[in-house]
OpenMM code with the backbone's topology and positions (N, CA, C; nanometers):
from openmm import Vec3, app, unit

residues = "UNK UNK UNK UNK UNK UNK UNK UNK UNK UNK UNK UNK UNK UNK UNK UNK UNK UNK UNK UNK UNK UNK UNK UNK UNK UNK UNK UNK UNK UNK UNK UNK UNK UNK UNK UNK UNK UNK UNK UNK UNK UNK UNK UNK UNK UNK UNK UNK UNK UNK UNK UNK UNK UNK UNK UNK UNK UNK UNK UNK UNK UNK UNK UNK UNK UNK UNK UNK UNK UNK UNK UNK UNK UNK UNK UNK UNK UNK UNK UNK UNK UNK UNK UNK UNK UNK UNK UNK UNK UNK UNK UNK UNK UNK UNK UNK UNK UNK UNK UNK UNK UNK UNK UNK UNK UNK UNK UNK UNK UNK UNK UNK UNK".split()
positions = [
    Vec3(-10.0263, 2.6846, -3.8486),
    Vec3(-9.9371, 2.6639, -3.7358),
    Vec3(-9.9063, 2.5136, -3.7273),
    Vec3(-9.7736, 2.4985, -3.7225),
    Vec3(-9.7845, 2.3284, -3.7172),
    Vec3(-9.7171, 2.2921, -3.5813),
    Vec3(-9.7763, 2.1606, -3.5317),
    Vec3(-9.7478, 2.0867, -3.4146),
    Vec3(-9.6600, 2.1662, -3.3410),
    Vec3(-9.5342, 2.1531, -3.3474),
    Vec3(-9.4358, 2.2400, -3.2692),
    Vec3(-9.4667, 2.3602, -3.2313),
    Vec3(-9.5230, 2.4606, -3.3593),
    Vec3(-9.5449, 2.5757, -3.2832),
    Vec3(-9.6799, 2.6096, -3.2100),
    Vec3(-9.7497, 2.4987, -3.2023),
    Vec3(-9.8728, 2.5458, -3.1151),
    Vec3(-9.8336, 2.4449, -3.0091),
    Vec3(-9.7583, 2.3453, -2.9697),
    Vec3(-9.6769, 2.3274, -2.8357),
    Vec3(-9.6242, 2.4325, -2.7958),
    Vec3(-9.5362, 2.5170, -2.8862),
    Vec3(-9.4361, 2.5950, -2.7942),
    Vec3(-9.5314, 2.7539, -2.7517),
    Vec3(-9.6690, 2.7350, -2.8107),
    Vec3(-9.7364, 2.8502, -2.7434),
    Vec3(-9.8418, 2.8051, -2.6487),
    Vec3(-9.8972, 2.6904, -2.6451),
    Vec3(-9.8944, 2.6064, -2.5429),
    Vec3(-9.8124, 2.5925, -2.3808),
    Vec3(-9.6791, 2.5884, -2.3679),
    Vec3(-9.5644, 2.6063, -2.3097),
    Vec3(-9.5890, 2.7772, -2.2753),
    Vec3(-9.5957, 2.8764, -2.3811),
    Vec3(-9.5845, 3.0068, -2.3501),
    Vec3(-9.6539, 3.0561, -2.2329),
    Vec3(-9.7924, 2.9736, -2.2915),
    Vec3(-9.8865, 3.0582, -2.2282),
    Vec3(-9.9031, 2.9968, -2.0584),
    Vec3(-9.8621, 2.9169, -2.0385),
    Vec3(-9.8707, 2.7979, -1.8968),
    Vec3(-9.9755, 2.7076, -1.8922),
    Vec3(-10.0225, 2.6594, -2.0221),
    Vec3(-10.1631, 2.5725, -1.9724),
    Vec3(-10.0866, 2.4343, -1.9447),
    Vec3(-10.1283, 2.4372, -1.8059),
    Vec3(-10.0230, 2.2918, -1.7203),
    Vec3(-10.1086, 2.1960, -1.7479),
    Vec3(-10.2624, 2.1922, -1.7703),
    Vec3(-10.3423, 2.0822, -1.6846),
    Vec3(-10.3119, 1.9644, -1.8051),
    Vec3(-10.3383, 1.8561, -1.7294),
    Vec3(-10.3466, 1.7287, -1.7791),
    Vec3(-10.3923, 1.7274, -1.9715),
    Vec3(-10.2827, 1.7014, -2.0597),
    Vec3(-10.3482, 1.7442, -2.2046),
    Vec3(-10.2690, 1.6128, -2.2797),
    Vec3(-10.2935, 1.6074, -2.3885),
    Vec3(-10.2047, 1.4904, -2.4955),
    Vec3(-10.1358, 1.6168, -2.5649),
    Vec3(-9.9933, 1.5708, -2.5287),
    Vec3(-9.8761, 1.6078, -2.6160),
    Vec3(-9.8136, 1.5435, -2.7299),
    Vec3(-9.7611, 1.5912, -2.8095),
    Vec3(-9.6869, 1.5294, -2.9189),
    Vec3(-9.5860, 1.4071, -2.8833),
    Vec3(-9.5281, 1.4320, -2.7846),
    Vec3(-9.4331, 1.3236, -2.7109),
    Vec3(-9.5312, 1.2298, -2.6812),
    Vec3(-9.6158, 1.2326, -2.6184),
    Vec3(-9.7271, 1.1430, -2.5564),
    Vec3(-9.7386, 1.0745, -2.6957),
    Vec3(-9.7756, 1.1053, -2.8100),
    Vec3(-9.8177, 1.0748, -2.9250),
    Vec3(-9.7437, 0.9732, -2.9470),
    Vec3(-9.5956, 1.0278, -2.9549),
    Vec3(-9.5160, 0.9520, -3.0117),
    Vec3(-9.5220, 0.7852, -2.9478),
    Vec3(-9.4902, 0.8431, -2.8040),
    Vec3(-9.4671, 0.7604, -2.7505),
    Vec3(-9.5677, 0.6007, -2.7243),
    Vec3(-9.6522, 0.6488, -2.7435),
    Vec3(-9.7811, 0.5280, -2.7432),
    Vec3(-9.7485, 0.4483, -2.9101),
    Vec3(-9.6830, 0.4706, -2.9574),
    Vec3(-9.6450, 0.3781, -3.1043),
    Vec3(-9.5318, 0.2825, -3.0937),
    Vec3(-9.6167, 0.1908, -3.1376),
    Vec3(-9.5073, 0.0616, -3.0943),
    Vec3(-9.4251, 0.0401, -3.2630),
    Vec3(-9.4454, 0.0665, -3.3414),
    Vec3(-9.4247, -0.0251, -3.4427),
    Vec3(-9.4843, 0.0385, -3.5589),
    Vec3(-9.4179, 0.0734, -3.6706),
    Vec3(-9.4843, 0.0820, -3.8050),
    Vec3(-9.4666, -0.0179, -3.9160),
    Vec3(-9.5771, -0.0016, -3.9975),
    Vec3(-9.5754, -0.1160, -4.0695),
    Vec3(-9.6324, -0.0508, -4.2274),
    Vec3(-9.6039, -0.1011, -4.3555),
    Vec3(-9.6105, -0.0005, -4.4943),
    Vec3(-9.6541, -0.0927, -4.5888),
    Vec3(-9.7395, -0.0608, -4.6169),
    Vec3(-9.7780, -0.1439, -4.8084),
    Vec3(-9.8370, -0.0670, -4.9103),
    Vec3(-9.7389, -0.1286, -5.0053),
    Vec3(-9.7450, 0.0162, -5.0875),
    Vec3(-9.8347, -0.1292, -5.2349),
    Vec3(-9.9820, -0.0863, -5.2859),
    Vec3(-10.0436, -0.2105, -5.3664),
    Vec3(-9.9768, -0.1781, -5.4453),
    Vec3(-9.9200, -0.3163, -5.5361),
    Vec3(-9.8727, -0.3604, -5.6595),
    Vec3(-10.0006, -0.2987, -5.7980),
    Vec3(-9.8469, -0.2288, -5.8696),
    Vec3(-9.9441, -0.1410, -5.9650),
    Vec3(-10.0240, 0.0217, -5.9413),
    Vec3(-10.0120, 0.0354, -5.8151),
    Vec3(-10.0789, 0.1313, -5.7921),
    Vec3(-10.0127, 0.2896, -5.7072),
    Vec3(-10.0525, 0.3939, -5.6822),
    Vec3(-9.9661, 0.4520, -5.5755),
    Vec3(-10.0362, 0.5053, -5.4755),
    Vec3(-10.0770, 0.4043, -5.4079),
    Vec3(-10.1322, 0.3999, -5.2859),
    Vec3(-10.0523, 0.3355, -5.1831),
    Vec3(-10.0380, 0.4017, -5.1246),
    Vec3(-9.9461, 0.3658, -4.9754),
    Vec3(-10.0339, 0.3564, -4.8603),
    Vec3(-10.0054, 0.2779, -4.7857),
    Vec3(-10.1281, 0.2093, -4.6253),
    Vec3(-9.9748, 0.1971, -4.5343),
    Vec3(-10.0188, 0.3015, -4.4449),
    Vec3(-9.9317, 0.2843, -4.3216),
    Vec3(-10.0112, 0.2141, -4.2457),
    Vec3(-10.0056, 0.1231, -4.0875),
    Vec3(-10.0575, 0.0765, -4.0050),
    Vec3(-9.9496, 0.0780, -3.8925),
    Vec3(-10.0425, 0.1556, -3.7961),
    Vec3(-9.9397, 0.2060, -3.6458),
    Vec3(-9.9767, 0.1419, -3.5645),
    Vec3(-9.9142, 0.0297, -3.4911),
    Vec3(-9.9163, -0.0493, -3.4105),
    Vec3(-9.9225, -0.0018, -3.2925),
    Vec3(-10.0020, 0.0379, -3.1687),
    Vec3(-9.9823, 0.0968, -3.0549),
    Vec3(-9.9278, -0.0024, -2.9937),
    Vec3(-9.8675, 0.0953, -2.8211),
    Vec3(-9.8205, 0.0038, -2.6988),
    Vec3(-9.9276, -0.0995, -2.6620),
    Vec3(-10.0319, -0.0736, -2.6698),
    Vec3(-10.1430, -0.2089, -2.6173),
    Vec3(-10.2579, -0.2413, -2.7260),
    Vec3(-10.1839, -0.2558, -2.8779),
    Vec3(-10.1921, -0.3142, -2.9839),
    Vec3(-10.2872, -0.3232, -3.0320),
    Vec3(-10.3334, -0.1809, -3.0323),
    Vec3(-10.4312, -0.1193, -3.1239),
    Vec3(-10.3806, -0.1027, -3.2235),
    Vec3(-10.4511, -0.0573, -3.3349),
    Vec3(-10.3815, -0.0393, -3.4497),
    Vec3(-10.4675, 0.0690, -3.4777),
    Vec3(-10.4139, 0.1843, -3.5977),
    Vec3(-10.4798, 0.3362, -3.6612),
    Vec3(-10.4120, 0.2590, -3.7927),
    Vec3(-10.4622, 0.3278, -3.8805),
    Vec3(-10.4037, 0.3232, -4.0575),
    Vec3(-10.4051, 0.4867, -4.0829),
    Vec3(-10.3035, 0.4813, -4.1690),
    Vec3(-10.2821, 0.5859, -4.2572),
    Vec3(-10.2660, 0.5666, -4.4000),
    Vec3(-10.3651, 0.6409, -4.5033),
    Vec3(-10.3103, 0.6272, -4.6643),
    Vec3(-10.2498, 0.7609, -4.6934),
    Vec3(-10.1838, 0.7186, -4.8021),
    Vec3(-10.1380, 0.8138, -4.9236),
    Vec3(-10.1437, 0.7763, -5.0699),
    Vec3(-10.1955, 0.8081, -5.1762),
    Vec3(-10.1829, 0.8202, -5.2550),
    Vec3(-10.1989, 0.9595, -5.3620),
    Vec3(-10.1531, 0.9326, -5.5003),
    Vec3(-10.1235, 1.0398, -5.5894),
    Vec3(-10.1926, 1.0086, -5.7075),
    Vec3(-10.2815, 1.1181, -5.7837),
    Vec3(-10.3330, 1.1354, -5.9063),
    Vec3(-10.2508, 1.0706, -5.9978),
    Vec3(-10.1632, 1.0535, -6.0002),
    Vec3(-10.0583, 1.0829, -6.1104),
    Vec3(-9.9776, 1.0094, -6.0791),
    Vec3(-9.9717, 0.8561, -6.1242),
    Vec3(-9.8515, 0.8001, -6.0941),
    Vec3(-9.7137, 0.8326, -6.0942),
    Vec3(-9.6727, 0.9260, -6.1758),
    Vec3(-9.5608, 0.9920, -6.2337),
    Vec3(-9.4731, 1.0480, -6.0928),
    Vec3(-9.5977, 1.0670, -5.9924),
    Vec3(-9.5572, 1.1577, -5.8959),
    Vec3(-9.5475, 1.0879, -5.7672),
    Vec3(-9.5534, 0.9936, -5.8269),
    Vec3(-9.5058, 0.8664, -5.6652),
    Vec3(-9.3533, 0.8522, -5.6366),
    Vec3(-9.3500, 0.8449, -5.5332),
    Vec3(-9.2288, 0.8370, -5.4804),
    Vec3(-9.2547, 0.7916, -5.3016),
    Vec3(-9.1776, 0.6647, -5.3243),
    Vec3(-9.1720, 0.5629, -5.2348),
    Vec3(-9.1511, 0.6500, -5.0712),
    Vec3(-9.0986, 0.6702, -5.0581),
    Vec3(-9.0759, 0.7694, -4.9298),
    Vec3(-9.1606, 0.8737, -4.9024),
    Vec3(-9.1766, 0.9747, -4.9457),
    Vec3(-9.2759, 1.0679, -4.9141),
    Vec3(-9.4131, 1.0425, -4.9421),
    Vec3(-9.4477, 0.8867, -4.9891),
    Vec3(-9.5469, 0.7968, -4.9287),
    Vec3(-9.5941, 0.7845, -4.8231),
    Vec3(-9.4645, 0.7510, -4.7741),
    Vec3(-9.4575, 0.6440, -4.6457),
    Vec3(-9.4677, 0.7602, -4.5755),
    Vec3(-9.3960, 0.8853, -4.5565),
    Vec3(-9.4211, 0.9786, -4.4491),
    Vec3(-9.5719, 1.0513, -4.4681),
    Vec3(-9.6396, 1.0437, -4.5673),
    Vec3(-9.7851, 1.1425, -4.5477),
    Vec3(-9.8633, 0.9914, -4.4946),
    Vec3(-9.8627, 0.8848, -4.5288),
    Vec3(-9.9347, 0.7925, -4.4446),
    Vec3(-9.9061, 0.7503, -4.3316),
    Vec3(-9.8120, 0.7785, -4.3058),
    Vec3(-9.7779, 0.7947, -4.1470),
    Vec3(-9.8193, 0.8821, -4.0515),
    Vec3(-9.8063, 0.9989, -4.0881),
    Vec3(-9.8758, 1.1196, -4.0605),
    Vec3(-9.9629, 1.1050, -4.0451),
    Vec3(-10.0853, 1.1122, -4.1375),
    Vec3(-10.2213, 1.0376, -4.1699),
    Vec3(-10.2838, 0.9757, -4.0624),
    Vec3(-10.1809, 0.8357, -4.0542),
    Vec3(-10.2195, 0.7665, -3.9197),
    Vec3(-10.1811, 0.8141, -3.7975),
    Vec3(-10.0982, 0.8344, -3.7764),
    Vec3(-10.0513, 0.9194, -3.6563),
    Vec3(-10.1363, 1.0363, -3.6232),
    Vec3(-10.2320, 1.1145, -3.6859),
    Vec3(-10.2959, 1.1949, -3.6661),
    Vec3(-10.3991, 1.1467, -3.5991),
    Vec3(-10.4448, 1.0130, -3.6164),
    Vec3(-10.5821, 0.9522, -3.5870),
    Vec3(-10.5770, 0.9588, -3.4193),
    Vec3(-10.5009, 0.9063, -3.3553),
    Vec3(-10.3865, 0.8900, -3.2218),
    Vec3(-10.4345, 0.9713, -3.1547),
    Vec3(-10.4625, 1.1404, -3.2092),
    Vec3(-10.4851, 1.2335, -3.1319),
    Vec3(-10.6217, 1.2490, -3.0399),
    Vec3(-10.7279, 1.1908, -3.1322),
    Vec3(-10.8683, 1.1712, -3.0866),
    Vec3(-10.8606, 1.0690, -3.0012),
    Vec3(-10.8329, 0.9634, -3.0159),
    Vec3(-10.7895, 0.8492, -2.9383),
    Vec3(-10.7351, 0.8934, -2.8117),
    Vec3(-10.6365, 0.9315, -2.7876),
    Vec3(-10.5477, 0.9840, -2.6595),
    Vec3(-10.6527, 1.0957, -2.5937),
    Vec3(-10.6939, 1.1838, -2.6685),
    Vec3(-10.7939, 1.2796, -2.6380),
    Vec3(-10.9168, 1.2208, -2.5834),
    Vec3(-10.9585, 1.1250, -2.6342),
    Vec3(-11.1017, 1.0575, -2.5509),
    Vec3(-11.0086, 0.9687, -2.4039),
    Vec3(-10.9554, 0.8848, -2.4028),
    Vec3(-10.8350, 0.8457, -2.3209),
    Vec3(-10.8432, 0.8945, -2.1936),
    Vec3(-10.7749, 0.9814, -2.2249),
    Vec3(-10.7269, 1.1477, -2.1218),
    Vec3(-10.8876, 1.1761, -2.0432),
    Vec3(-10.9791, 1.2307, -2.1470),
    Vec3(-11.1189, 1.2848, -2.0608),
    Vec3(-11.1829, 1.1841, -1.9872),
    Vec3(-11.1762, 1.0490, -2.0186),
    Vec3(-11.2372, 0.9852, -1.9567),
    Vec3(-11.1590, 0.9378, -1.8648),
    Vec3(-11.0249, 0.9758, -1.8634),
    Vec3(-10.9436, 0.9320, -1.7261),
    Vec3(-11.0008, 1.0408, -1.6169),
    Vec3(-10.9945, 1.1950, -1.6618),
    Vec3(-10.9986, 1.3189, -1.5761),
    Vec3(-11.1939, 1.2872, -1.5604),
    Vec3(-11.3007, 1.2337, -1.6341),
    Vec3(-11.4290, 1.2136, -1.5836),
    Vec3(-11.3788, 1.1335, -1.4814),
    Vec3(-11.3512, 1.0333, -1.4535),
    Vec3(-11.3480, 0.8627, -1.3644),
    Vec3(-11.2873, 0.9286, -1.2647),
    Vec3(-11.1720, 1.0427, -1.2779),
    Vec3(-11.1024, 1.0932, -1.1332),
    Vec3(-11.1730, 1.1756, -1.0454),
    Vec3(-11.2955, 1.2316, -1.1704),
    Vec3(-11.3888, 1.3408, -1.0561),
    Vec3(-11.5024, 1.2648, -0.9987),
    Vec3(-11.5384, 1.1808, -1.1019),
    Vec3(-11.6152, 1.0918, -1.0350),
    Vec3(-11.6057, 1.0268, -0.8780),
    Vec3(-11.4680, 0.9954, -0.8783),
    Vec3(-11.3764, 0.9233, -0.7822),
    Vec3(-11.3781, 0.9874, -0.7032),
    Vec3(-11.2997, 1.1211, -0.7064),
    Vec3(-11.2965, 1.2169, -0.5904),
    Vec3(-11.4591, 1.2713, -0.5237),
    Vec3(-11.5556, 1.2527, -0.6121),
    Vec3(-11.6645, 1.3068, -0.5633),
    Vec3(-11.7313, 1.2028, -0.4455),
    Vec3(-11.7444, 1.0961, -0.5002),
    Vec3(-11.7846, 0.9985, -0.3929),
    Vec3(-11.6577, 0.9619, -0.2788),
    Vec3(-11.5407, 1.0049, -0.3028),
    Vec3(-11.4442, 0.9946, -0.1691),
    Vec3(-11.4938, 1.1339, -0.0502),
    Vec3(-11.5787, 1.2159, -0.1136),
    Vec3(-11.6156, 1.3406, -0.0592),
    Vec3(-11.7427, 1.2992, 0.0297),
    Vec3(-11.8219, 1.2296, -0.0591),
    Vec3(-11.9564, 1.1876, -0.0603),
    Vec3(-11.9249, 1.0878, 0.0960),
    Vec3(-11.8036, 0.9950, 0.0628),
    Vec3(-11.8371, 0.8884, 0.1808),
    Vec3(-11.7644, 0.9768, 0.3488),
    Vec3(-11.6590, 1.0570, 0.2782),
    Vec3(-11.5954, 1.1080, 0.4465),
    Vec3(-11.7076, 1.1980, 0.4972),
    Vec3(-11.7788, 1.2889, 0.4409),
    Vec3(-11.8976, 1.3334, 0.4844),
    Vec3(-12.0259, 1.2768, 0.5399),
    Vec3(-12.0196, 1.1298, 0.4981),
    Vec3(-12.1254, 1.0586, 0.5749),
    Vec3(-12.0966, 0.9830, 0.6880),
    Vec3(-11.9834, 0.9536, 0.7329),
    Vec3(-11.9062, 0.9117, 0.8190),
    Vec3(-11.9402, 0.9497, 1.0002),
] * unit.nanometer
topology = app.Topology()
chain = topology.addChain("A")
for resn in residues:
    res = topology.addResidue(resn, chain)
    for name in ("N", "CA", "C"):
        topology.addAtom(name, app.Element.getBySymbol(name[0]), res)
């Protein structure tokens, strides 16, 4: 199942609560950046986030024969862009821990009042 279609069953099914989306994904990337080593076919993406973190992505091929400059650059992109997800995913839980946290002691203090 790829990305899209486990969003759009995602969407199907109504799970509303607070989650990292693909848009979300996108959107936290500031900037890509590509080096492809001299001599070799290894490709290094590096994804610059909005508050300038950085993830890497590689690609390379057995077989030099079978390099090709572009569909390099998109599986190491990918690659890196995949990393994003754990990232946003720890992000997210520890925003929704800190909010229950929050709400618990706003409970904690009007009750002692």
């Amino acid at each position: 199942m790829n990305e899209q279609e486990v969003e759009n069953e995602i969407i199907r099914k109504n799970l509303n609560a607070p989650r990292v989306t693909p848009q979300l994904l996108d959107d936290t990337i500031k900037k890509d950046h590509y080096h492809t080593f001299m001599g070799t076919a290894l490709t290094v993406c590096v994804l610059e986030l909005q508050n300038g973190f950085t993830v890497t992505g590689e690609s390379a091929c057995a077989s030099p024969e079978n390099f090709n400059k572009e569909l390099g650059r998109k599986i190491a992109y990918d690659n890196a862009r995949e990393k994003i997800w754990a990232l946003e995913g720890y992000l997210l839980r520890q925003r929704l821990f800190d909010n229950t946290k929050s709400n618990a002691k706003s409970y904690e203090s009007e009750r002692n009042k």
